[in-house]
C-alpha positions as CSV (number, residue, x, y, z in Angstrom):
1,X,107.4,95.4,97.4
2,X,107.2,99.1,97.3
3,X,108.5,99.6,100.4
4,X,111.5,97.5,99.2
5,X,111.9,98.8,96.0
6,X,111.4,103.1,97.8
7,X,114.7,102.2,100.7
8,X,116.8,100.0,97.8
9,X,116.1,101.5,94.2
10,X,115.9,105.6,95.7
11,X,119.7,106.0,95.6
12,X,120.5,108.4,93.3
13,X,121.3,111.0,95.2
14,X,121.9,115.3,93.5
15,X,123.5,116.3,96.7
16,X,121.4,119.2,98.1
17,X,123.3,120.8,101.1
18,X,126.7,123.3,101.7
19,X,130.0,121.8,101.8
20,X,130.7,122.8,104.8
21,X,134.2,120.9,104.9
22,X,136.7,120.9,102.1
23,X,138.1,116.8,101.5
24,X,141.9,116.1,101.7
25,X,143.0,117.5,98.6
26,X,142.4,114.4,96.0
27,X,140.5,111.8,98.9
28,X,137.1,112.1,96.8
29,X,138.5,111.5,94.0
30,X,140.8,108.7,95.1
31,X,138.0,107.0,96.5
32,X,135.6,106.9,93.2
33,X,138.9,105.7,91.8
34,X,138.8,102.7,94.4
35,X,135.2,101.8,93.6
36,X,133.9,99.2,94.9
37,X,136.7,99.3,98.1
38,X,135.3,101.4,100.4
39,X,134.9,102.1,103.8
40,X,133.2,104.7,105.6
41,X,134.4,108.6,105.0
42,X,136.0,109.7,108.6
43,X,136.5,113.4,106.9
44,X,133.2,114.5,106.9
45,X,131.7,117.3,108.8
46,X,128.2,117.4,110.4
47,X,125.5,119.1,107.5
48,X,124.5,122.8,108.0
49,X,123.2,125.0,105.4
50,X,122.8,124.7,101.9
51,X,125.2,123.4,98.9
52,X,126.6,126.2,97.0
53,X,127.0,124.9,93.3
54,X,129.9,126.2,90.5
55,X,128.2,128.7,88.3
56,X,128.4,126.4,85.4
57,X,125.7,124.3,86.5
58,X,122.9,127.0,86.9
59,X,119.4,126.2,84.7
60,X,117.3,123.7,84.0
61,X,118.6,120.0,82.9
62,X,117.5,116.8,81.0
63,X,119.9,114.6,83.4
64,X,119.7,110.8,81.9
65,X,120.9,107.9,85.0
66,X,122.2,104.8,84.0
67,X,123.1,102.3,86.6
68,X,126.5,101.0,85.9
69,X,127.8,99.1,88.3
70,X,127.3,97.1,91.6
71,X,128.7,95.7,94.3
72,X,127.6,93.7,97.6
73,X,131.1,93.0,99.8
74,X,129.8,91.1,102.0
75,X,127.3,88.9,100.0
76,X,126.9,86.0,100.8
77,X,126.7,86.2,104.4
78,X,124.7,90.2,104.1
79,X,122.8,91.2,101.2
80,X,120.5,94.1,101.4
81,X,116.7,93.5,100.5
82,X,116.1,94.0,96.9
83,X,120.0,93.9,95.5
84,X,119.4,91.3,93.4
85,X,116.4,92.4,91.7
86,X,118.6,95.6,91.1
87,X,120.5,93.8,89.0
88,X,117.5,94.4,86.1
89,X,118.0,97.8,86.1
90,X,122.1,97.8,84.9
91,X,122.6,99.7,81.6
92,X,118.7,100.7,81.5
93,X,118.7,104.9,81.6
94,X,116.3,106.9,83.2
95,X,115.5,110.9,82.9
96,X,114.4,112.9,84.6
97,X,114.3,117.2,85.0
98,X,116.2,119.2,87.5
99,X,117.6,122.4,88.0
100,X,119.9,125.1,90.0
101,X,118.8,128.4,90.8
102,X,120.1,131.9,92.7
103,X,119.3,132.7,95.8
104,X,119.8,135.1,98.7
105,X,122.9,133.8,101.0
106,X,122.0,133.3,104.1
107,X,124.8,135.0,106.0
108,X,123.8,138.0,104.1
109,X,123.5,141.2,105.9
110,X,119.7,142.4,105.1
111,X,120.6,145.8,106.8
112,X,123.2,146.8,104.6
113,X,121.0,146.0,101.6
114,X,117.5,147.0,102.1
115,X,117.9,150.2,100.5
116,X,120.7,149.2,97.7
117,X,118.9,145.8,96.5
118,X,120.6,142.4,96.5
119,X,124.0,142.3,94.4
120,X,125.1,138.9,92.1
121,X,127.8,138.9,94.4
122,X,125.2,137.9,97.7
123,X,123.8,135.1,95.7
124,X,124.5,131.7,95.4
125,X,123.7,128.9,93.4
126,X,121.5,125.7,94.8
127,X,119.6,122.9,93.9
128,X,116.0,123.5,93.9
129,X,115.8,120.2,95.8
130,X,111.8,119.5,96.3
131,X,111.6,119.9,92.6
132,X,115.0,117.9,91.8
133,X,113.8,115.2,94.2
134,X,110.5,115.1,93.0
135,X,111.3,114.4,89.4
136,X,114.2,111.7,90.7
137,X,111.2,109.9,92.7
138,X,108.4,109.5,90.0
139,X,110.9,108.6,88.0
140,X,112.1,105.5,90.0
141,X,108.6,104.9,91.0
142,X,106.2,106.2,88.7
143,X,103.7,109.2,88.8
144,X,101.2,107.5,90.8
145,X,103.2,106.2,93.5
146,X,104.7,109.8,94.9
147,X,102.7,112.6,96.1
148,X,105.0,114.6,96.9
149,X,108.3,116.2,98.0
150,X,108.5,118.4,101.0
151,X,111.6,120.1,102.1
152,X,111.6,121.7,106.0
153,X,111.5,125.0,105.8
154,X,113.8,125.2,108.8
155,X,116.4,123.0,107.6
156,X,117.9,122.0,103.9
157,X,119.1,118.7,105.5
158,X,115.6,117.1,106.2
159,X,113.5,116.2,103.2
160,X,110.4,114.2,103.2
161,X,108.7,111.8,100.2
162,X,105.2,111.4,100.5
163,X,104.1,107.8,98.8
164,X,101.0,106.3,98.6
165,X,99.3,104.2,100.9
166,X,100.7,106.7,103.5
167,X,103.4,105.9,103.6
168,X,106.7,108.3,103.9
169,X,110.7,108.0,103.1
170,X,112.2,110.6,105.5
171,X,115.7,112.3,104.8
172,X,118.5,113.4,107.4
173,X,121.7,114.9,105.5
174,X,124.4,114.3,108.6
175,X,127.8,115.0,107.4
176,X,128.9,115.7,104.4
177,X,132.7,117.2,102.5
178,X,133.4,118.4,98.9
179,X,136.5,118.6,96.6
180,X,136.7,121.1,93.7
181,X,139.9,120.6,91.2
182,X,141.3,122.8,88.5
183,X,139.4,120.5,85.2
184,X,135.9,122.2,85.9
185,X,135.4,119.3,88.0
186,X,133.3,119.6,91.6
187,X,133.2,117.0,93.8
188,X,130.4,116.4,96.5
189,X,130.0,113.6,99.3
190,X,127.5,113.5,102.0
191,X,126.4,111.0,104.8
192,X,122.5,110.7,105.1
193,X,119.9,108.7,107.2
194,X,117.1,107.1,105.1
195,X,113.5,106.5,107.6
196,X,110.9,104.7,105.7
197,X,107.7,104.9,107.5
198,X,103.8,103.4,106.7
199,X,105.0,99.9,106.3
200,X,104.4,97.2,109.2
201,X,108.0,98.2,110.6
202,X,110.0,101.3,110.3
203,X,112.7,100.6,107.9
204,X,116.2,102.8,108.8
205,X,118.9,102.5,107.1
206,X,122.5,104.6,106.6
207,X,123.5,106.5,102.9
208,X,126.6,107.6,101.7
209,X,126.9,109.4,98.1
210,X,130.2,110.7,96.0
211,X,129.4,112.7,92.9
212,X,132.1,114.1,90.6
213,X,130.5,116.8,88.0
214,X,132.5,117.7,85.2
215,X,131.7,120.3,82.6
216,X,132.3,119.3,79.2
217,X,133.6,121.6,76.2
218,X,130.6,120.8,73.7
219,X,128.2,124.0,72.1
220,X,125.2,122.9,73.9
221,X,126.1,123.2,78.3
222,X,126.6,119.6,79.3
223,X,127.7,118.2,82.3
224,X,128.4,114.1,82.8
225,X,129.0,112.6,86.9
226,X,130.2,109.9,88.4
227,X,128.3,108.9,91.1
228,X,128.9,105.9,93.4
229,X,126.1,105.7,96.3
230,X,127.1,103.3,99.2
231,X,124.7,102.0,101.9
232,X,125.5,100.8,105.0
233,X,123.6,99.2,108.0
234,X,121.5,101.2,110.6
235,X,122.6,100.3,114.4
236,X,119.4,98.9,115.0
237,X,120.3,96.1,112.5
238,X,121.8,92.8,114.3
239,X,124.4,92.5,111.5
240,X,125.7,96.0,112.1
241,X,128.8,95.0,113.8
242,X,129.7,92.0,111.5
243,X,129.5,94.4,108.8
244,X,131.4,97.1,110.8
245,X,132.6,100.0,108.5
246,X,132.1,98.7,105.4
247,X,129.5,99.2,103.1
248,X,126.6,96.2,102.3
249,X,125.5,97.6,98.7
250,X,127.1,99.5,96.3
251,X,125.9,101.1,93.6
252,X,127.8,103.4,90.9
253,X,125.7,105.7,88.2
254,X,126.7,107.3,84.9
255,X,124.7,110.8,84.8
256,X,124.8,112.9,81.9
257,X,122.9,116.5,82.0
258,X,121.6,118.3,78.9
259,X,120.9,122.0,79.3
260,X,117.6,123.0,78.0
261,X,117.4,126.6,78.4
């Protein structure tokens, strides 16, 4: 069950890595309009590097996720283990802490600036994603169940979950392509694999997330998204050509974020 309840329920996804690729001006936004008609993104470009966030979402945050919405397209014929039972969790928020923080951009050139310091204008703002994901996890699965949250120090794109029992849920970003419009809105999509390892067979499946962050006009920094997370079957699965390019779960989120700093 937990092993169900880690590949099926862990798809809230705060997108962690640099939009390398700029969308088709309005295709990210066209397709949360489209919810639940999807097929797979084809303007996506393979991950590298980090996500560089708008300003106005630096701190700390009290986000609250409430599952909205979902979809199976091709139920009855392929329904993804644990869709059902996912059903119980529509309407019911969770929270959870995150935040964004400065750092040193990597194509920074070190020997211009060892004697001058680091200017605001060489940093950029990123999730602090073993934190973020962290939080996101124990959340979904309680504080007992994850150990911890291990990003590789070599890459942004590969994250690992540590569970209990030994058991592991290993993250590849791939591809990934974001949108940014004139409302204070930014718009992220990225194509990830999901590994989950320490069960009696290796579990692999395919993860696609759109998030739209708007900035709202209110005294107190808040921030509400739209986020629809689609998943899609591995090749390894025999009904990954029957399902071809189109999703076999769907699931769309209502986050809200509440500054507190």
């Amino acid at each position: 069950m937990l092993a169900i309840k880690v590949i099926c329920n862990f798809c809230l996804v705060l997108l962690f890595v640099l939009g390398g690729s700029d969308a088709k001006a309005g295709e990210l936004s066209e397709r949360l309009a489209n919810f639940p008609q999807w097929d797979k993104l084809t303007s996506v470009q393979p991950a590298s590097g980090d996500l560089v966030y708008p300003e106005w979402m630096a701190g700390d945050w009290q986000v609250k996720s409430t599952l909205v919405d979902l979809a199976a397209p091709l139920a009855p014929d392929i329904v993804t283990p644990g869709f059902e039972g996912n059903r119980r969790q529509l309407n019911q928020p969770i929270s959870f802490l995150v935040r964004f923080v400065k750092q040193r951009s990597p194509n920074l050139n070190l020997g211009l600036k060892v004697f001058s310091g680091i200017d605001k204008k060489s940093l950029i703002l990123v999730a602090d994603r073993a934190y973020n994901s962290l939080n996101l996890a124990r959340a979904y699965l309680g504080d007992e169940a994850v150990l911890s949250v291990k990003t590789d120090p070599d890459s942004p794109n590969r994250q690992i979950t540590f569970l209990r029992g030994e058991r592991q849920l290993v993250s590849i970003v791939t591809a990934r392509a974001t949108e940014t419009t004139s409302d204070d809105k930014f718009i992220t999509t990225e194509a990830f694999q999901q590994l989950f390892k320490g069960g009696s067979v290796p579990y692999l499946n395919s993860v696609e997330s759109t998030t739209a962050y708007h900035k709202l006009l209110t005294s107190i920094p808040s921030i509400e998204a739209d986020q629809v997370t689609a998943v899609y079957l591995s090749p390894q699965d025999p009904d990954y050509f029957k399902a071809g390019s189109q999703p076999v779960a769907l699931y769309r989120y209502r986050l809200e974020f509440f500054s507190i700093k």
